[in-house]
ZADO-1210 file (C-alpha; in nm, 4 decimals, padded with zeros to 6 digits):
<atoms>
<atom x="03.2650" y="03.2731" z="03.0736" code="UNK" pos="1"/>
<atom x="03.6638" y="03.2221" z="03.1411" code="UNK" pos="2"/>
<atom x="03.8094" y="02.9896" z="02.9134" code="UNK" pos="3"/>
<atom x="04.0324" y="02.8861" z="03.1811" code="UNK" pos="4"/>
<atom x="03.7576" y="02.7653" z="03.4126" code="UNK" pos="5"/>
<atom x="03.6377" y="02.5465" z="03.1278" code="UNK" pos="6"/>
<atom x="03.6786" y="02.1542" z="03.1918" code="UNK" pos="7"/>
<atom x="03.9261" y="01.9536" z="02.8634" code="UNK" pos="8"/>
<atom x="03.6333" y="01.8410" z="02.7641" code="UNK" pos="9"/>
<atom x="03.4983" y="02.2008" z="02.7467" code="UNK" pos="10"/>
<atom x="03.7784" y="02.3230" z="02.5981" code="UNK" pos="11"/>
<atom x="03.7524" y="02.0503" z="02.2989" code="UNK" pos="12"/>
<atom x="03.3974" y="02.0650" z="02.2427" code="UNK" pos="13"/>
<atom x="03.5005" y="02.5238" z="02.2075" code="UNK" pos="14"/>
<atom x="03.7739" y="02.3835" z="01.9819" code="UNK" pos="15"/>
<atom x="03.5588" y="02.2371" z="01.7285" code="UNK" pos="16"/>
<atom x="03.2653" y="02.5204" z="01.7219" code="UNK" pos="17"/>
<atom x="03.5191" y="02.8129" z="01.6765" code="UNK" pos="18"/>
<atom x="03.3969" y="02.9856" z="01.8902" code="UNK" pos="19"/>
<atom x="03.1323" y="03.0998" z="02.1453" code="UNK" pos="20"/>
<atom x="03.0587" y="03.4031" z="01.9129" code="UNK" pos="21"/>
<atom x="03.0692" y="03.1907" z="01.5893" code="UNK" pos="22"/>
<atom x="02.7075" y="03.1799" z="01.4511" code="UNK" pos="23"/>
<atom x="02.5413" y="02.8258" z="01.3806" code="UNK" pos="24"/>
<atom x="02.4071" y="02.6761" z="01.0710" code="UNK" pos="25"/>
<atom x="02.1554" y="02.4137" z="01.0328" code="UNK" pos="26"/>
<atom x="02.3261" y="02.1836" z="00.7555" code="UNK" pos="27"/>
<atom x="02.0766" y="02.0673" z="00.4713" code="UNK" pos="28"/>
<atom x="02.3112" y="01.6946" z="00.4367" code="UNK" pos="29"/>
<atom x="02.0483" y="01.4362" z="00.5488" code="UNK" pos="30"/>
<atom x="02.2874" y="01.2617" z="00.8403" code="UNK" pos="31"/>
<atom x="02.1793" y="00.8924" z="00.9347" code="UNK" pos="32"/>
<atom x="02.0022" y="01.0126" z="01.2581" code="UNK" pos="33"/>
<atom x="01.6832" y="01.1159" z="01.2160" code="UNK" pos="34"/>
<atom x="01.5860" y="01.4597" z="01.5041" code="UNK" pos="35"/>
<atom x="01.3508" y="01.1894" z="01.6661" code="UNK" pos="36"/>
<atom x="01.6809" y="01.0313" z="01.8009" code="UNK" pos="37"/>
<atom x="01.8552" y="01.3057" z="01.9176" code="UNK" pos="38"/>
<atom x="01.9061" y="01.3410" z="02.2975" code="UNK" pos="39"/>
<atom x="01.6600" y="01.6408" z="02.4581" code="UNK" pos="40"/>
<atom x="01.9678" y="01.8686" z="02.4820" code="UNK" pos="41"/>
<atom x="02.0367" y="01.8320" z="02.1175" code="UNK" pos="42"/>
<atom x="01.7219" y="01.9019" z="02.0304" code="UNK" pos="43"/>
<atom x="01.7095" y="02.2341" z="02.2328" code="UNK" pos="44"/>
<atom x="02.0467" y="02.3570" z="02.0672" code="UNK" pos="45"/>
<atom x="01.9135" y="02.2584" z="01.7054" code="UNK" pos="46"/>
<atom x="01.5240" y="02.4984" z="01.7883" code="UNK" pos="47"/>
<atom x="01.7906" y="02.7436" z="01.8871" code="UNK" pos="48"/>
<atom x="01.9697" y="02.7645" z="01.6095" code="UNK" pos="49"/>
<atom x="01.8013" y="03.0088" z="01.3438" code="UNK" pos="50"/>
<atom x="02.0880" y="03.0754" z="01.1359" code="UNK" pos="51"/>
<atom x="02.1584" y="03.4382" z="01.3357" code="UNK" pos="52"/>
<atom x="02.2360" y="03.3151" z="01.6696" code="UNK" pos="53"/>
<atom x="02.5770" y="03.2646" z="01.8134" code="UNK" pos="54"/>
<atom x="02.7570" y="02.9562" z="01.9750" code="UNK" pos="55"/>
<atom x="02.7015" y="03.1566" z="02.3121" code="UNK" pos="56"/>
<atom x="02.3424" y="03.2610" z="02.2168" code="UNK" pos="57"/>
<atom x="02.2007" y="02.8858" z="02.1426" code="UNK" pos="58"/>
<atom x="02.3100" y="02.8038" z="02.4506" code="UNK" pos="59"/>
<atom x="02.1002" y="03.0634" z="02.6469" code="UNK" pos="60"/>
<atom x="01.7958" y="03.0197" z="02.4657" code="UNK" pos="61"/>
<atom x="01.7916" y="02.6777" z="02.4686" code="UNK" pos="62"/>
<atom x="01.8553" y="02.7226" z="02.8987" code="UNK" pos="63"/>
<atom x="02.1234" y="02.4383" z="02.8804" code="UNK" pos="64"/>
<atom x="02.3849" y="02.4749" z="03.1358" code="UNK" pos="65"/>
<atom x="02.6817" y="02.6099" z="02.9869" code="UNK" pos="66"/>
<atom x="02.8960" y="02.2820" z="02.9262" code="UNK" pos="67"/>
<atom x="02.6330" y="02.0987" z="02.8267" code="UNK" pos="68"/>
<atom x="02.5348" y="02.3011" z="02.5531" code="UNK" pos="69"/>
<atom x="02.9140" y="02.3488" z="02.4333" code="UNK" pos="70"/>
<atom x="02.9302" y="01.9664" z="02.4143" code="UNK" pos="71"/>
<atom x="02.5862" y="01.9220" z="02.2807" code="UNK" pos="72"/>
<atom x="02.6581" y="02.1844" z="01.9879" code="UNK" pos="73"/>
<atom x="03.0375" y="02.0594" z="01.9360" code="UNK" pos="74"/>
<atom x="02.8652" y="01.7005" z="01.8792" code="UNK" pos="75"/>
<atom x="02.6142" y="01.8224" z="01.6536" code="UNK" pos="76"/>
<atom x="02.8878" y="01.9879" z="01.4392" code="UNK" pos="77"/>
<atom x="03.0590" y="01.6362" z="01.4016" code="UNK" pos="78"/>
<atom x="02.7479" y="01.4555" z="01.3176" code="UNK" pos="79"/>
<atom x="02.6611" y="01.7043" z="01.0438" code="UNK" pos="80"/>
<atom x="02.3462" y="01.8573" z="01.2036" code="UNK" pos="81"/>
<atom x="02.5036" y="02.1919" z="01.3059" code="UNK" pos="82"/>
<atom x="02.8180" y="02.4020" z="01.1426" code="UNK" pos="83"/>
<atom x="02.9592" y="02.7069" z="01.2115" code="UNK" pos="84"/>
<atom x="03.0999" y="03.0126" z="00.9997" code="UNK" pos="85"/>
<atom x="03.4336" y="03.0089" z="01.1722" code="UNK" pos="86"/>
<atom x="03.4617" y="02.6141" z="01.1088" code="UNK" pos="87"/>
<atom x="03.3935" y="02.6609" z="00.7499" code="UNK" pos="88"/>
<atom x="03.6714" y="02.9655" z="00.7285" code="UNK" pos="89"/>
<atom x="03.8901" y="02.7264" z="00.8972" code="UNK" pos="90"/>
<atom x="03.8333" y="02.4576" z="00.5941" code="UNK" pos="91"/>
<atom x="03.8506" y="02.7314" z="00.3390" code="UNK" pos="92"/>
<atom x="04.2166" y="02.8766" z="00.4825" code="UNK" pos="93"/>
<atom x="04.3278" y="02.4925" z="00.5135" code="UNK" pos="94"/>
<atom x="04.2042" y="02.4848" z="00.1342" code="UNK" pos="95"/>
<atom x="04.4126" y="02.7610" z="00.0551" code="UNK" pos="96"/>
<atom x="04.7581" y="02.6274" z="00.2310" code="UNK" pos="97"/>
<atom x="04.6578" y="02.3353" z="00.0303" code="UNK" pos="98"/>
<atom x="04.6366" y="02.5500" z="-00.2950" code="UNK" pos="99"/>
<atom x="04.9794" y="02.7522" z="-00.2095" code="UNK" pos="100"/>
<atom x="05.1034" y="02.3913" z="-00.1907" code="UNK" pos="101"/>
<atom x="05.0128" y="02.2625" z="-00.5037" code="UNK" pos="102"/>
<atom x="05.1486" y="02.5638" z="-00.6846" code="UNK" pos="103"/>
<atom x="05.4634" y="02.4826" z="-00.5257" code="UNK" pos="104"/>
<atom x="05.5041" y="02.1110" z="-00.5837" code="UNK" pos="105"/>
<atom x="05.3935" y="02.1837" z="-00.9443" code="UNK" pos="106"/>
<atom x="05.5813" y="02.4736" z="-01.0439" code="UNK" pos="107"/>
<atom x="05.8546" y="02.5193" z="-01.2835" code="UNK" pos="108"/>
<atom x="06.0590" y="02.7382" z="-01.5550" code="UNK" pos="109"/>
<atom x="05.7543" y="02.6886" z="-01.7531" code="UNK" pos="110"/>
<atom x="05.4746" y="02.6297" z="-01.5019" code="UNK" pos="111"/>
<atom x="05.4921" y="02.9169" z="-01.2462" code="UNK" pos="112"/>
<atom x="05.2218" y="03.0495" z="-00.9627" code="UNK" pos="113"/>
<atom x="05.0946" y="03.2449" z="-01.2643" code="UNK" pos="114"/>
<atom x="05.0234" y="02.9531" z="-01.5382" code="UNK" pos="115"/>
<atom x="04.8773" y="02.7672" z="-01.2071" code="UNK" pos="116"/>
<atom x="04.6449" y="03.1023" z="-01.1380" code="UNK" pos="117"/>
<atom x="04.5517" y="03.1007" z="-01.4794" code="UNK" pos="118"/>
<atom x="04.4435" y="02.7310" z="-01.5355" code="UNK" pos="119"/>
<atom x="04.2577" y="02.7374" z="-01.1454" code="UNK" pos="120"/>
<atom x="04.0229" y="03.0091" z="-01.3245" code="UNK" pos="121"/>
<atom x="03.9922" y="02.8322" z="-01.6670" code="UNK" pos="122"/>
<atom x="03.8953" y="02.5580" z="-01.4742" code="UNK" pos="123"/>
<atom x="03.6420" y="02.7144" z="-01.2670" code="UNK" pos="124"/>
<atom x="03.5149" y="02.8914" z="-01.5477" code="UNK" pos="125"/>
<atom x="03.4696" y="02.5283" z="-01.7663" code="UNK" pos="126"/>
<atom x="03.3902" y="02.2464" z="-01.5248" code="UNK" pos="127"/>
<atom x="03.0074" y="02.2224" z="-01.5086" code="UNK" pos="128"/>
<atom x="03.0600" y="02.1265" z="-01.1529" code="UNK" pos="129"/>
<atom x="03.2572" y="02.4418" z="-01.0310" code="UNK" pos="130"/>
<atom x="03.0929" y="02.6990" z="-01.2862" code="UNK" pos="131"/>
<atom x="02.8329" y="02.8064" z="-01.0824" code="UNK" pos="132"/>
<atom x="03.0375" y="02.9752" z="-00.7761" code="UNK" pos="133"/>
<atom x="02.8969" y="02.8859" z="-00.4197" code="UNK" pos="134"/>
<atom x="02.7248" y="03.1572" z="-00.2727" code="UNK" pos="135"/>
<atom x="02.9759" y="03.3159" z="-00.0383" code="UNK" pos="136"/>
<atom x="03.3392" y="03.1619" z="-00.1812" code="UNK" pos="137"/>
<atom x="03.5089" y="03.4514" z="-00.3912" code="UNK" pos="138"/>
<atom x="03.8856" y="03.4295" z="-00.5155" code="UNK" pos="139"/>
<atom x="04.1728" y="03.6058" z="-00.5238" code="UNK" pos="140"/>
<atom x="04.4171" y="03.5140" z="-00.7506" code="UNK" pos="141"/>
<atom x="04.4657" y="03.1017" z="-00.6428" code="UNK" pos="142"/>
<atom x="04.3545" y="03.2250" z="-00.2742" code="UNK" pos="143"/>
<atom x="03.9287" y="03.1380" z="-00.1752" code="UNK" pos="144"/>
<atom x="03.7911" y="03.3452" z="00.0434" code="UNK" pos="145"/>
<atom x="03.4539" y="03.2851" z="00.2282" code="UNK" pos="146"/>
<atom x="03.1926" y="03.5085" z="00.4115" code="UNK" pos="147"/>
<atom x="02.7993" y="03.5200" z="00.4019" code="UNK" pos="148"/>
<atom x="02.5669" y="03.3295" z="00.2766" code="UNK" pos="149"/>
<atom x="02.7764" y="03.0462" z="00.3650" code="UNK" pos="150"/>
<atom x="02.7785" y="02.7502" z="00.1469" code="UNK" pos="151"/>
<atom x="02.6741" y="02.4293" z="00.3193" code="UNK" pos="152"/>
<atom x="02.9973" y="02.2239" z="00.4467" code="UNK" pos="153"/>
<atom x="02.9239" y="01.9314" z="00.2031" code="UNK" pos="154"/>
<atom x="02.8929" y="02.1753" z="-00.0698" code="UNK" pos="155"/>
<atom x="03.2363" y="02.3779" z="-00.0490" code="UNK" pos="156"/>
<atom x="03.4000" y="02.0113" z="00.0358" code="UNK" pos="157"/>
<atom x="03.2732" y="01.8759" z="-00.3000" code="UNK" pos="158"/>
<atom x="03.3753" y="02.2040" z="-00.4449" code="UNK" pos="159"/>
<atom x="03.7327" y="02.1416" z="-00.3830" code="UNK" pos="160"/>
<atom x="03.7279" y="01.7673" z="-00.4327" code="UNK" pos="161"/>
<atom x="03.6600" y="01.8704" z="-00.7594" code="UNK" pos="162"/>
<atom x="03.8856" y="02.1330" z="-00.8190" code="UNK" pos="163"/>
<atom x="04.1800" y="01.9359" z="-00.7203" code="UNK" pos="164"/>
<atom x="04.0602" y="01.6338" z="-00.9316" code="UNK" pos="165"/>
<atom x="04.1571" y="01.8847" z="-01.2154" code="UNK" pos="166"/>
<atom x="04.4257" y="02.0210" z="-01.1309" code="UNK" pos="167"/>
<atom x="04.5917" y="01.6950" z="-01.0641" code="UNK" pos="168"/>
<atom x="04.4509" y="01.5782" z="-01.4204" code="UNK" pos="169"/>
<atom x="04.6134" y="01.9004" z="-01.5419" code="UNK" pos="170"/>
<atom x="04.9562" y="01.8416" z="-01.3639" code="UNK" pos="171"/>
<atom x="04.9714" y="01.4473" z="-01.4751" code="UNK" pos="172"/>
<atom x="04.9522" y="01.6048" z="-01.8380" code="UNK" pos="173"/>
<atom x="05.2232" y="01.8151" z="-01.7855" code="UNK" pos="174"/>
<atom x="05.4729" y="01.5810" z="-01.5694" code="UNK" pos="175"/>
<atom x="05.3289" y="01.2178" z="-01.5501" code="UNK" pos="176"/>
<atom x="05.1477" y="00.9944" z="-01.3072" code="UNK" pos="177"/>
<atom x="05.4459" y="00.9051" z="-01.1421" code="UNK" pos="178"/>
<atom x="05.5579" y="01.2594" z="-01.0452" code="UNK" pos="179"/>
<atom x="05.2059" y="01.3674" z="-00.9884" code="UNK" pos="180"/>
<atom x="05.1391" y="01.0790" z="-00.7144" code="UNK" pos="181"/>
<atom x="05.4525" y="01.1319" z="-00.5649" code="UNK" pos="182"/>
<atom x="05.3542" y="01.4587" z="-00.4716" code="UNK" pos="183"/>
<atom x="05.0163" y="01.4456" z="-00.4194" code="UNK" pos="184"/>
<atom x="05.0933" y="01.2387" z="-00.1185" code="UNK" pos="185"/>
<atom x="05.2195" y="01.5548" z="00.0158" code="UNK" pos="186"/>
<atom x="04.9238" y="01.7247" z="00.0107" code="UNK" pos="187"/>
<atom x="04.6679" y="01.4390" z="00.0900" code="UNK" pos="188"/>
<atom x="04.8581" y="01.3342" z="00.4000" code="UNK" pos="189"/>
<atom x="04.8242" y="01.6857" z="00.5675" code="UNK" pos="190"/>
<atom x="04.5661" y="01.6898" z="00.8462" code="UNK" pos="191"/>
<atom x="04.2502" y="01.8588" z="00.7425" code="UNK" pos="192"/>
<atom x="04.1080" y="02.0739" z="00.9885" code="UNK" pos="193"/>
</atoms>
């Protein structure tokens, strides 16, 4: 299909997928609708989706028109029921800016990208929460990276919630509250993808 034949709304629904070759995920996260009150389109996309197929392929086996099944799967995606492998590489590269940020807001003579590399992994390797690495997220140096088996989107979200919890405990030890929140609104302000 030509992108440029797509309607906006087309185009937004595209926008949030990835993709029409990024391959869907059912999410485990219990959402507040139940499958009995999805809309008979939805429920086509979500039989379609095994976990192999593509954007483009859930569409064609669940016969949807085209559009329909871009907004359908686009709208799952934002309730929770559906994600997608290039959505979560999106959150893991905004992640990553967010990381690169940190280290720069927090470094000093005596703090540099390497004490900041070197207290990411202590934490990682010490916080019960983050010890056990998600199936999929690997590091390099302060930079995640993501591939298969994908981690389910609540997961790697409460990953970094609470890696950043400790780094910012970490960085109020080292400069104070007062600098610490006066930087962090740098980095919580940011749009999140």
């Amino acid at each position: 299909m030509d992108k440029r034949r797509l309607t906006f709304g087309a185009r937004k629904a595209l926008a949030v997928i990835g993709s029409l070759e990024a391959k869907l995920f059912r999410s485990s996260q219990e959402t507040e609708l139940t499958p009995k009150a999805l809309r008979e389109q939805d429920r086509l996309i979500l039989e379609a989706v095994d976990g192999e197929r593509s954007a483009r392929e859930a569409i064609l086996a669940s016969g949807l028109d085209y559009e329909v099944g871009l907004h359908s799967i686009a709208w799952l995606v934002q309730t929770g029921f559906l994600y997608s492998g290039e959505s979560l590489q999106r959150y893991v590269e905004h992640q990553a800016d967010r990381l690169a940020l940190f280290v720069d807001l927090f470094s000093d003579v005596e703090h540099d990208a390497e004490f900041w590399e070197n207290e990411i992994d202590s934490i990682l390797q010490e916080a019960d929460e983050l010890k056990d690495a998600l199936p999929g997220l690997s590091w390099e140096g302060i930079i995640p990276h993501i591939s298969e088996p994908f981690p389910a989107p609540e997961e790697i979200r409460e990953y970094f919630l609470q890696l950043f919890i400790s780094l910012y405990d970490k960085a109020e030890e080292i400069f104070g509250s007062e600098a610490v929140l006066a930087k962090r609104v740098l980095l919580d302000v940011r749009p999140q993808p």
